[in-house]
Every structure is written in structure tokens, then in C-alpha cells.
KOLVEX-364219 format. One record per residue (C-alpha): residue number from 1; residue in one letter; x, y, z. Coordinates in pm, 1 decimal, always signed. Each point is the difference from the previous one (the first is absolute). Layout:
KOLVEX-364219
{NUM,A,{X,Y,Z}}
...
This chain:
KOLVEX-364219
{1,X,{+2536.4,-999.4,+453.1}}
{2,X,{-345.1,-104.7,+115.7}}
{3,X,{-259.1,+194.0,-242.1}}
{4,X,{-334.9,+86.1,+144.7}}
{5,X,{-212.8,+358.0,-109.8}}
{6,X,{-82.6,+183.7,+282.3}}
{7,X,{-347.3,+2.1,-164.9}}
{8,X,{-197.7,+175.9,-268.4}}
{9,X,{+114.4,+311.5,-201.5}}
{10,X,{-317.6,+107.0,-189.5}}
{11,X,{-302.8,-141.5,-198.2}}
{12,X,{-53.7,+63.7,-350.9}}
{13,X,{-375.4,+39.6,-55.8}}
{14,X,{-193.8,+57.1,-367.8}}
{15,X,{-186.1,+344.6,-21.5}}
{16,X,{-234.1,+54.0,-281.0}}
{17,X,{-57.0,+432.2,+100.8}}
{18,X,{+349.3,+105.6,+192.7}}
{19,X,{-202.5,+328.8,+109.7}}
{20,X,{-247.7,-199.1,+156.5}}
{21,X,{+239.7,-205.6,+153.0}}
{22,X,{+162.7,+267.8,+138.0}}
{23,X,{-340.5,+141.4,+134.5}}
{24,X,{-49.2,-306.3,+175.6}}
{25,X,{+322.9,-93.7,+116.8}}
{26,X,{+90.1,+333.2,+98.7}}
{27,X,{-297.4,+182.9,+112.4}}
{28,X,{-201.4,-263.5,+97.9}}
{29,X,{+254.2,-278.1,+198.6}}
{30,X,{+229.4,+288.2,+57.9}}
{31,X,{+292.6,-157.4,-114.8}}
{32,X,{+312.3,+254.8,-121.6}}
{33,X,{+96.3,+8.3,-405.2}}
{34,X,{+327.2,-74.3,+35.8}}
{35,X,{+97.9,+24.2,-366.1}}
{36,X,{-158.8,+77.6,-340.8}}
{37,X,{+185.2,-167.3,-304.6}}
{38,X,{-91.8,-199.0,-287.2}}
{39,X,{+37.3,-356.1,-34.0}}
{40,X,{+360.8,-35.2,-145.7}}
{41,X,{-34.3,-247.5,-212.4}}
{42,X,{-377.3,+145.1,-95.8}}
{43,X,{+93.3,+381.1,+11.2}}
{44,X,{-340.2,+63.5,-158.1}}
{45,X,{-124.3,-121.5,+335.2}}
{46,X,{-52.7,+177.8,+350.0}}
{47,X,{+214.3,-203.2,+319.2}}
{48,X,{-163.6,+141.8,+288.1}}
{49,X,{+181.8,-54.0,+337.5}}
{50,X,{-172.7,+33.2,+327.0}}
{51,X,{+149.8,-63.5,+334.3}}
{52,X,{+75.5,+162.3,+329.2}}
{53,X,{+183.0,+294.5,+52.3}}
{54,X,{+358.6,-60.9,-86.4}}
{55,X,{-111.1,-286.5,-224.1}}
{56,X,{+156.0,-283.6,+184.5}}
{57,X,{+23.0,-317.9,-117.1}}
{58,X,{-286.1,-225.3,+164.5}}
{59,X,{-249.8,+265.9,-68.4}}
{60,X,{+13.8,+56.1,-382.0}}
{61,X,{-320.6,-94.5,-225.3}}
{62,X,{+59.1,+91.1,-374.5}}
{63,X,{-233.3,+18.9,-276.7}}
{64,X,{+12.0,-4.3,-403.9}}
{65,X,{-209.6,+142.0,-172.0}}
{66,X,{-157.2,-206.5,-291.1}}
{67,X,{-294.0,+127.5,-115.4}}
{68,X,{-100.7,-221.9,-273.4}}
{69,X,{+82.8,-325.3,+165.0}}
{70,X,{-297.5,-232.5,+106.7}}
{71,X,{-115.5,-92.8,+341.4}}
{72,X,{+195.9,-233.4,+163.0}}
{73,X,{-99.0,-280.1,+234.1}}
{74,X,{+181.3,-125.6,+334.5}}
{75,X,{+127.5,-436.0,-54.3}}
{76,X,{+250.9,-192.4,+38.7}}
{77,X,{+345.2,+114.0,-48.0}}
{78,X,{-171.8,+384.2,+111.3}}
{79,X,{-46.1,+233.1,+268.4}}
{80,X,{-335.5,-65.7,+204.2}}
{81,X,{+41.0,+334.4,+214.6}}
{82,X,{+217.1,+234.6,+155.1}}
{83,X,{-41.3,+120.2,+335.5}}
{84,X,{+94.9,+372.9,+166.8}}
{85,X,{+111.0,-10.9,+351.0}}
{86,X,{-176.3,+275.7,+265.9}}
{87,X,{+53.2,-14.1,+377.9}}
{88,X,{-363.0,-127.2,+136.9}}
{89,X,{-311.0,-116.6,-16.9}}
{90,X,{-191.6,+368.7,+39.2}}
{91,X,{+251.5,+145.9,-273.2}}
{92,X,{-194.1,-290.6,-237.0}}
{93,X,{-371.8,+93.2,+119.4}}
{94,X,{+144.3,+369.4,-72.7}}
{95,X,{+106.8,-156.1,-297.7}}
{96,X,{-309.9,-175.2,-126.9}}
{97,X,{-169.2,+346.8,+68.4}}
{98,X,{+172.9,+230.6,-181.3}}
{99,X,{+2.1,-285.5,-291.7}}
{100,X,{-327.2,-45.3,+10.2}}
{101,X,{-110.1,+387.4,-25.3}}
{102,X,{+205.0,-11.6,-331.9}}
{103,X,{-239.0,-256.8,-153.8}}
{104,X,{+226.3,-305.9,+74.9}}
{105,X,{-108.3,-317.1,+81.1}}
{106,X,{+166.6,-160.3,+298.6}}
{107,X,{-36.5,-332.0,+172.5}}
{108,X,{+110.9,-42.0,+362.1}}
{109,X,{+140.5,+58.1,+245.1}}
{110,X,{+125.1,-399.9,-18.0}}
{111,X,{+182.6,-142.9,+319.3}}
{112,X,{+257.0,-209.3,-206.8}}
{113,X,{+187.8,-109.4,+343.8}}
{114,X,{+317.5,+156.1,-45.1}}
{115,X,{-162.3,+326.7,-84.4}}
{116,X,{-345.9,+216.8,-120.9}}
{117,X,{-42.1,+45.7,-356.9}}
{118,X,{-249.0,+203.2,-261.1}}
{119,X,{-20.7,-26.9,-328.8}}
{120,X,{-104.3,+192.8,-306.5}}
{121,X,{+110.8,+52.4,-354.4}}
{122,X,{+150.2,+272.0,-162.7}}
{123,X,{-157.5,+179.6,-286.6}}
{124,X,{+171.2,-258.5,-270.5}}
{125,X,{-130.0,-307.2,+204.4}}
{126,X,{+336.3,-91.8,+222.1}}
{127,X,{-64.7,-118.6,+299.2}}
{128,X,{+132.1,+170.9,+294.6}}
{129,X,{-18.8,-107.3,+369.5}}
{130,X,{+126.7,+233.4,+283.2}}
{131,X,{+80.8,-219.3,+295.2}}
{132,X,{+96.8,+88.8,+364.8}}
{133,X,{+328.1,-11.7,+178.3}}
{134,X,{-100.3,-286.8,+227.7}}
{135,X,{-38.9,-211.6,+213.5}}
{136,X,{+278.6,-151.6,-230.3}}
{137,X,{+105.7,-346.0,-100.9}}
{138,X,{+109.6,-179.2,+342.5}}
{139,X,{-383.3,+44.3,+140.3}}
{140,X,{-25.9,-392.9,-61.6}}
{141,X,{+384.3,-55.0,-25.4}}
{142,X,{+272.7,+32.6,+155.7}}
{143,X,{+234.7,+324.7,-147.0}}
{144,X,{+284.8,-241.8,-20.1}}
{145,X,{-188.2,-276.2,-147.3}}
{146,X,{-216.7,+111.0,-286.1}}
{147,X,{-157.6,-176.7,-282.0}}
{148,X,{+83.4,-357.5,+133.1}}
{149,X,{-316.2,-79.7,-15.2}}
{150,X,{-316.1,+12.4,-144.4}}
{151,X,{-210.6,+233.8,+215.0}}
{152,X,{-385.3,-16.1,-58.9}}
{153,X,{-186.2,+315.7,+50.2}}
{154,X,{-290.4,+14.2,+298.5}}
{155,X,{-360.5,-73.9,-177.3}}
{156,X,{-129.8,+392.7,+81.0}}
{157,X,{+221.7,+134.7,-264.1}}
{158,X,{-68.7,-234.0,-253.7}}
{159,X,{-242.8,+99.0,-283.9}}
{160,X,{-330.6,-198.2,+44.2}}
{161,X,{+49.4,+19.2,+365.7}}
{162,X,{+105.2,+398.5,+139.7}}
{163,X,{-302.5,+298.3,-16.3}}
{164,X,{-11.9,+156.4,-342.2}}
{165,X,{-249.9,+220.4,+85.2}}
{166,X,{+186.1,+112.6,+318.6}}
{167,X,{+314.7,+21.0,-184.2}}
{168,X,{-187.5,+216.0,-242.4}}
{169,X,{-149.1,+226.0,+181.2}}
{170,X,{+327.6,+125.8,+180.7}}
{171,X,{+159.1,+355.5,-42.3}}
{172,X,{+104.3,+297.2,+108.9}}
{173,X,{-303.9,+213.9,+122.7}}
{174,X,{+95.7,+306.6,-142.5}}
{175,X,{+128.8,+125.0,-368.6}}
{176,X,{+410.1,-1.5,-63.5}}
{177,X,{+48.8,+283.4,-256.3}}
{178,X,{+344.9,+43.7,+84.2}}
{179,X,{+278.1,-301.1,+102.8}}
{180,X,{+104.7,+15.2,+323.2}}
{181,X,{+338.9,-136.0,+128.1}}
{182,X,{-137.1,-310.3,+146.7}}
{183,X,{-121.1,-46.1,-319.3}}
{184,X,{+382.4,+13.3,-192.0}}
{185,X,{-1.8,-330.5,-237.2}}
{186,X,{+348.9,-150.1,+123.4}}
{187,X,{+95.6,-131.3,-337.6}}
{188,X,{-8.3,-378.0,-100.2}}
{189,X,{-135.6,-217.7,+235.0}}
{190,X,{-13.6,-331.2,-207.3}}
{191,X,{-52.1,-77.6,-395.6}}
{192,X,{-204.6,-329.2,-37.2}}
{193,X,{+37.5,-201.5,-306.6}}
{194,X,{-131.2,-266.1,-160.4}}
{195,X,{+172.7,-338.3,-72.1}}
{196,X,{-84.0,-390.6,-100.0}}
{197,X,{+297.3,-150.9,+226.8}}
{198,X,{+66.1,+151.4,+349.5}}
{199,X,{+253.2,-257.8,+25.0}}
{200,X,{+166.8,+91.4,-273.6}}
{201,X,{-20.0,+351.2,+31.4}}
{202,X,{+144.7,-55.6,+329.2}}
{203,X,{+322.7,-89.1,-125.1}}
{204,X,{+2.0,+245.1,-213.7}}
{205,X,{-51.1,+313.2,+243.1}}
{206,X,{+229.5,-161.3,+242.7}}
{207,X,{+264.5,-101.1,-267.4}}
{208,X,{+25.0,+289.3,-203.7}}
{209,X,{-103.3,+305.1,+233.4}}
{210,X,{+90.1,-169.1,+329.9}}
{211,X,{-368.1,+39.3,+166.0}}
{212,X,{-77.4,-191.0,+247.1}}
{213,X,{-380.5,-167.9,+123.6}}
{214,X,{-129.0,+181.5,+220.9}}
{215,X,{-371.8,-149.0,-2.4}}
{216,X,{-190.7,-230.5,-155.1}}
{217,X,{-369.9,-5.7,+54.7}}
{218,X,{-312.5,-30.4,-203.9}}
{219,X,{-218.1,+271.2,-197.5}}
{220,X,{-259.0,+193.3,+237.9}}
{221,X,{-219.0,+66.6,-299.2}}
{222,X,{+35.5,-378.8,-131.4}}
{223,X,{+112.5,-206.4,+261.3}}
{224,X,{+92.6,-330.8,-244.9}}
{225,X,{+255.5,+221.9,-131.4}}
{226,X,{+345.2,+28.0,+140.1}}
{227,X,{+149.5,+344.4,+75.8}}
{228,X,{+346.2,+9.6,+79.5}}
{229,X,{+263.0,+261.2,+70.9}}
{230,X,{+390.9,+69.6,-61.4}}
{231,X,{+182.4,+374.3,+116.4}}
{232,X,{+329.7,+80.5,+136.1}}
{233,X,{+50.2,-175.3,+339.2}}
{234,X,{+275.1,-16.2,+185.6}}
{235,X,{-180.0,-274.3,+228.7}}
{236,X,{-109.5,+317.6,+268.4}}
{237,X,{-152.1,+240.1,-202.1}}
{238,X,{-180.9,+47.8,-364.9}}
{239,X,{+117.0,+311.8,-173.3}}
{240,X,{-235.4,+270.2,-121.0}}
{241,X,{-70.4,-5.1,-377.8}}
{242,X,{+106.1,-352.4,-37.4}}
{243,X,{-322.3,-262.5,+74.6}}
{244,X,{-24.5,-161.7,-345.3}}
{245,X,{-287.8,-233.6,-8.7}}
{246,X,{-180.0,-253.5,-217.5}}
{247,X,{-351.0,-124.2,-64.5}}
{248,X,{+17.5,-369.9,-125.2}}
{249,X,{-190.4,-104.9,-259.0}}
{250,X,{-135.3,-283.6,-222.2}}
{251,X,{+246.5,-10.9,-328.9}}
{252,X,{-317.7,-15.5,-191.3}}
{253,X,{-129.4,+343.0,+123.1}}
{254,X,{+99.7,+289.2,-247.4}}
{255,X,{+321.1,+173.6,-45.5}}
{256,X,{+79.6,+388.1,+35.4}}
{257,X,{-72.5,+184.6,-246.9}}
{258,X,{+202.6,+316.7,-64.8}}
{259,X,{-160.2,+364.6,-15.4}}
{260,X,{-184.3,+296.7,+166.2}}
{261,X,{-82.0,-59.1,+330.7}}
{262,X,{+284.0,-286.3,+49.3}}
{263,X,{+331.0,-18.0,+171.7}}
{264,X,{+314.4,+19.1,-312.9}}
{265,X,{+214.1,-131.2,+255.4}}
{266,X,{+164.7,+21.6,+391.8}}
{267,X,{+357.0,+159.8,+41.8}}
{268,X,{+142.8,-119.2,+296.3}}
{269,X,{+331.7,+195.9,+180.6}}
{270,X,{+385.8,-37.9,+0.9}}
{271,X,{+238.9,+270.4,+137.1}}
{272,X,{+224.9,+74.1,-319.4}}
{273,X,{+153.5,-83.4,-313.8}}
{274,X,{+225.7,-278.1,+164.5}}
{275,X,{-211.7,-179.5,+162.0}}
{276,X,{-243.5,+12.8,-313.8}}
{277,X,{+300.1,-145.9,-195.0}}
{278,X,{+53.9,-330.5,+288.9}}
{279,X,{-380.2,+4.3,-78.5}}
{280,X,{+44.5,-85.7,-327.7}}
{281,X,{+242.8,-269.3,+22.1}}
{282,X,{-175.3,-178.9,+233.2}}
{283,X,{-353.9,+16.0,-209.7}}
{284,X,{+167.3,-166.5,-284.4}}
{285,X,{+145.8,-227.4,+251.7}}
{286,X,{-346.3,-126.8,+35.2}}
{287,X,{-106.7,+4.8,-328.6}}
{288,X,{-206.6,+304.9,-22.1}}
{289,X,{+133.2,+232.1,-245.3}}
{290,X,{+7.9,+385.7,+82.6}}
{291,X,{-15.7,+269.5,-263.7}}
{292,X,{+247.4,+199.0,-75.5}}
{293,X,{+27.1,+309.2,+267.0}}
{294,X,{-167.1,+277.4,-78.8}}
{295,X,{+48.6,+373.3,+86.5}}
{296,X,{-317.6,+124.3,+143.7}}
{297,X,{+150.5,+333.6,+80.9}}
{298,X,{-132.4,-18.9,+406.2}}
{299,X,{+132.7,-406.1,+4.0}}
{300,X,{+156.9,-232.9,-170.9}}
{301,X,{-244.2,-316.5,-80.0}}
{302,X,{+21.2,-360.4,-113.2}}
{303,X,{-294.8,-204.5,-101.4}}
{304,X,{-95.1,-389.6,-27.6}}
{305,X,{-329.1,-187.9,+84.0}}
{306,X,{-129.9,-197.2,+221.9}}
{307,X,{-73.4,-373.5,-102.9}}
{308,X,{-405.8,+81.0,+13.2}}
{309,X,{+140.9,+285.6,-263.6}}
{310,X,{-20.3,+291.6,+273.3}}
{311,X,{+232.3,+292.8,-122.9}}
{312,X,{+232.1,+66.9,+261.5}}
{313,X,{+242.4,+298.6,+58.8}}
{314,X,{+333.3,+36.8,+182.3}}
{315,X,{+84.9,+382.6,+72.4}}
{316,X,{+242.2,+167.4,+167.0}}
{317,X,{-76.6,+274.6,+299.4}}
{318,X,{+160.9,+238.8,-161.7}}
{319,X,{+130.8,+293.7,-103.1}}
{320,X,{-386.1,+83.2,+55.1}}
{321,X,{-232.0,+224.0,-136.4}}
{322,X,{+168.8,+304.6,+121.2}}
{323,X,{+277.8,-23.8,-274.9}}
{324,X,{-173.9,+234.8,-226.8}}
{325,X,{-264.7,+213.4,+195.2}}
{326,X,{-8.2,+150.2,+352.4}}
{327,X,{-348.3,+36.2,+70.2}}
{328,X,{-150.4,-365.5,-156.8}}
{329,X,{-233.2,-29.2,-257.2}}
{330,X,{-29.6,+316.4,-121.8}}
{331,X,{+137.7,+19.0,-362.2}}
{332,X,{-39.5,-226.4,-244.9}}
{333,X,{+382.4,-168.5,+26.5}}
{334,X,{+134.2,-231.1,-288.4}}
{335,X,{+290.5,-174.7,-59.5}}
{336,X,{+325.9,+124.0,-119.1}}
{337,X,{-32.6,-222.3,-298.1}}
{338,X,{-367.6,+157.7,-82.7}}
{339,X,{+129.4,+397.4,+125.3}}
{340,X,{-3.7,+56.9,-414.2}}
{341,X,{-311.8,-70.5,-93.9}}
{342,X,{-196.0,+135.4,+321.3}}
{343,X,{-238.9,+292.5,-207.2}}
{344,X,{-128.5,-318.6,-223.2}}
{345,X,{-56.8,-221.0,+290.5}}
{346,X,{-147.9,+293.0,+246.3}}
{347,X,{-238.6,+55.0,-286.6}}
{348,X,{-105.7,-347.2,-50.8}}
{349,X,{-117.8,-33.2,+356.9}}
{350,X,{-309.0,+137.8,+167.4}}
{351,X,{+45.5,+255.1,+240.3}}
{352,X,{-91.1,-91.1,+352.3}}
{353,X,{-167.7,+281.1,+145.7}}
């Protein structure tokens, strides 16, 4: 059996205030709380799940909350950014409205080529990006030929080059107190990384997790840089929730440094138990040792790095985070393992309002 993921399952994301977070996340991006546990290996710690509505795989950003850790700081072997999905490019200036009447600074809207993106941070410094739906990846390729070669981006879009001022000045005209369905944040729309060997993290992606190149280009904001790009393609069509890309830089330049505001690590998807099992006979075919599998109560998960040290995740669809609540994230749900000591742990953590 061939193994490739069908793309990501979630991002794991470092909270310092998990009420915040869920202010932000929730009321301010819209996004659904799909589940509110505790970090089980941490149960002194809030795991915050946000998603859409039936929490589907592809769509799933989690958070831990860990108060007293210190700032961390994108690098090599880390996440750069991760980017939402929405359908257009007046959902972002809606976007960058409604953002921007909550006090948040956003740059953009960027023509990137294969889509428009904004960016911003959230209130513990990650960097977010919501990007459009389109025009897609074959605008300067064909669909059945992607990533073959290196595709330079035209000069207007380049930094030093395109209308900052123009770029900054754009919005929508009128206040967005409320987000409309145009607006609906689709879920991932890529993760982008940071590495010191594209080549070599080439033959990782495609060895281990079956992803295929789907682009390789150069950096809009730092065009000496390459930017390439890996998802599931089945040499017709990229899948949602799967465009996995990588900024290339100098070995010299720092490394990722763990903490609030950074990435803990990228889960990407397999359909059950089995094929996590084939999984994990063919990473140690290739030398990269798995964990053991661990019960996560709404997957199963394996985990093993990347060689730039990226913490990587292999988790299983299901059974899903209906298993133990009808209406999602609306109790505080723990493990079966932790059921005994839920008064002391309820009482440890901070209430969320």
C-alpha cells in the first residue's frame, strides 16, 4: 500500500491566556470551539480546540495553554505562519475591516499569484494570514504539471517594486460588526514553515507523508529566498487543507525557538487505526522513529521530527470529537484515565467566561 495523508489534521499553537484566546479565536475570527479539555499529558493545562462545525479534520487549530512559558520566536526547524482559507478577495477587505476596528494591525491585501493574502498577529504574537480561494496554483502551470519548475513571480508583486501605499489604503468602506457568510474562514489553507534544506526536506515530505511538489517559486517579500510548496496531488488537483510549504533559509540564520506565540507542532491526517499502524512500519523503514501511539481520546497519534527538528504528528480521522459530547465544546471533557480526579483539575483551571 502506497501511503500518502490526505493533508493536515490540526495545528497545535502555544497560548499564554486560553480566555483570550478563545475571545479572539472565537468571537473575533469566528471560528467554532470544538472541544475544551486539558492537555493530557499537562492536565493542569487548558487544550482549546477550534474548528468548523462538525470539527472535521482539515479545519482543526488547537491551543495549550502555558502561561508561564516565554515568548517564542519563528526559525529554522519552526512554523513561519499559518494561513485560514475564505472564498474571495472582498471577504479579506471585509476581513481587514472588521480586524482592524478591533485594534489589530493588518498588512495587505498581498497578490501572492496563486491567491490574496492579509496578515496580522494574534494577541500572543502568532502570525496568521487569511488567504483567498484563488486563482489557484495552475495560473502559471499547467494543473497536470506542477512544480516542475521554478516559476519567478511578475516584478509588481514583489516587495520593493508593488504600491504599499495603495495596498494600504484598501478596505471595506463600511464597519463589519457581525461576520457574514462570505466571510466563513474555510479552515486551513496552507502552514508555512521554516527549513535550512528544501532539498532535503523534499525527500522527506515526499518520502514519509507521500506529498508531492506542487510549486516552487521564490519569496514575494524577499525575492533571494526560495519558497517552495508540497500538498496532496493527485497530478489534477491539490486537496484542501493540504499545501505544506517552506521558506528556505541560510543554515546560519536562527533556529525556532519553542513557546507562546509559536507553532508546538503540525498533525497531519490518516483514516484509522490500520492505516496508522502500516504508517508506522514504514517510518521506521526509513529511519525515522515514531513514538509510541498514543490515545488522544478524539484520535489516535504518533509523533517523530522532521530532520530541521520540526515536531510532526500522524492522527487518525477518527472516532471524532463527537464521542463524548453532542453539542461540541461545551463542557469541560477529560479523559477516562483523568474522570477521577476532575473536581482537583476543574479547580486548578481558570474559568473561561
Amino acid at each position: 500500500m502506497k501511503l500518502e495523508t490526505q493533508g493536515f489534521h490540526h495545528i497545535t499553537m502555544v497560548s499564554s491566556n486560553a480566555r483570550r484566546t478563545l475571545e479572539f479565536y472565537r468571537g473575533v475570527l469566528g471560528l467554532g470551539l470544538v472541544k475544551k479539555t486539558v492537555n493530557f499529558d499537562d492536565p493542569g493545562a487548558y487544550h482549546l480546540y477550534f474548528g468548523d462545525e462538525g470539527g472535521r479534520p482539515g479545519t482543526i487549530l488547537t491551543f495549550f495553554e502555558w502561561g508561564d512559558a516565554p515568548a517564542g520566536r519563528p526559525g529554522i526547524g519552526g512554523v513561519h505562519h499559518l494561513a485560514l482559507g475564505a472564498e474571495s478577495d472582498e471577504a479579506l477587505l471585509k476581513w481587514k475591516r472588521r480586524l482592524t476596528d478591533h485594534g489589530v494591525h493588518v498588512s495587505g491585501p498581498y497578490d501572492r499569484g496563486y491567491f490574496t493574502s492579509l496578515y496580522f498577529r494574534d494577541p500572543d504574537g502568532q502570525i496568521l494570514e487569511i488567504a483567498s480561494k484563488g486563482p489557484g496554483y495552475d495560473i502559471d502551470e499547467p494543473a497536470e504539471a506542477l512544480g516542475r519548475q521554478l516559476m519567478i513571480p511578475p516584478q509588481r508583486i514583489v516587495r520593493g517594486f508593488r504600491d504599499e501605499a495603495s495596498i494600504a489604503a484598501l478596505t471595506h468602506p463600511e464597519p463589519v460588526p457581525a461576520i457574514t457568510p462570505d466571510m466563513a474562514l474555510q479552515g486551513i489553507h496552507h502552514i508555512s514553515g521554516i527549513t535550512d534544506s528544501l532539498e532535503r526536506a523534499g525527500e522527506f515530505y515526499e518520502a514519509v507523508l507521500g506529498l508531492k511538489m506542487i510549486k516552487k517559486t521564490t519569496n514575494r517579500d524577499a525575492p533571494d529566498m526560495l519558497h517552495y510548496f508540497w500538498g496532496s496531488y493527485d497530478g489534477k488537483t491539490v486537496a484542501p487543507h493540504s499545501s505544506w510549504t517552506l521558506f528556505g533559509w541560510p543554515s546560519h540564520y536562527n533556529r525556532a525557538r519553542g513557546g507562546v506565540g509559536q507553532t508546538h507542532h503540525v498533525a497531519f491526517r490518516v483514516r484509522d487505526d490500520e492505516e496508522q499502524g502500516a504508517w508506522v512500519d514504514h517510518l521506521r523503514s526509513l529511519g525515522v522513529q515514531p513514538s509510541p501511539v498514543m490515545d488522544r481520546t478524539y484520535f489516535n497519534s504518533i509523533y517523530f521530527r522532521a530532520p530541521d527538528g520540526l515536531l510532526l504528528e500522524i492522527a487518525t480521522d477518527g472516532p471524532g470529537f463527537g464521542v463524548d459530547e453532542e453539542a461540541l465544546g461545551t463542557e469541560l471533557k477529560l479523559p477516562a484515565w483523568l474522570e477521577p480526579d476532575r473536581d482537583e483539575i476543574g479547580a486548578a483551571l481558570a474559568p473561561l467566561g
